[in-house]
Steps between C-alpha positions, in 0.01 A plus 500: 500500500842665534713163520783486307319128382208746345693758383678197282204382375410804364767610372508159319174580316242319675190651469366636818245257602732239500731652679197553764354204499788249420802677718311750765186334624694123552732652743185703676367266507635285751451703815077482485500126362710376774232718768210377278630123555547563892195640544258277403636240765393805704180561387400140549578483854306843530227397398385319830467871654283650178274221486433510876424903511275481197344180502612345208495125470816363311838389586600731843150429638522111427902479682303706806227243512682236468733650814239536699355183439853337595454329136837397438479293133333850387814716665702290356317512130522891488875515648550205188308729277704873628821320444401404137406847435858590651724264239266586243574869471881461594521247204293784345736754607849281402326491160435850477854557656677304116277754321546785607865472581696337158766429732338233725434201383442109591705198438376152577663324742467169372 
């Protein structure tokens, strides 16, 4: 809050919640969004250790079954499934990336 950025926008005459919300929180922003984004690639892979400790039937406990089993279309299934949950929240995160930041942005290729 003591950036020379913020200290221009209010001297400009902004009023203060814009200079919050508009200018301050973008750049903080960035820092938890990109750990938010990582993580959940994370907690998807944990989830095989949860499930097995409590019991639960879902996702972890179906990629453990279908291990032990030696059931290698179903591996295969939840590795196709983990990797679409991977591009989907780095497309997610690229997204969030050209709004928070004003300064990236995309340009089509073709």
């Amino acid at each position: 809050m003591h950036t020379d950025y913020i200290r221009t926008a209010v001297l400009k005459g902004l009023p203060w919640r814009v200079v919050v919300l508009k200018h301050a929180l973008r750049n903080a922003l960035m820092t938890p969004f990109t750990v938010i984004m990582l993580q959940i690639n994370w907690l998807l892979s944990g989830v095989i250790v949860v499930e097995f400790f409590f019991a639960y039937k879902g996702f972890g406990a179906l990629l453990l079954e279908a291990s032990l089993n030696q059931d290698i279309y179903l591996i295969e299934a939840c590795t196709m499934v983990a990797v679409g949950v991977a591009v989907v929240t780095q497309t997610l995160a690229d997204v969030g990336y050209t709004y928070l930041n004003p300064r990236l942005h995309f340009e089509a290729i073709f």
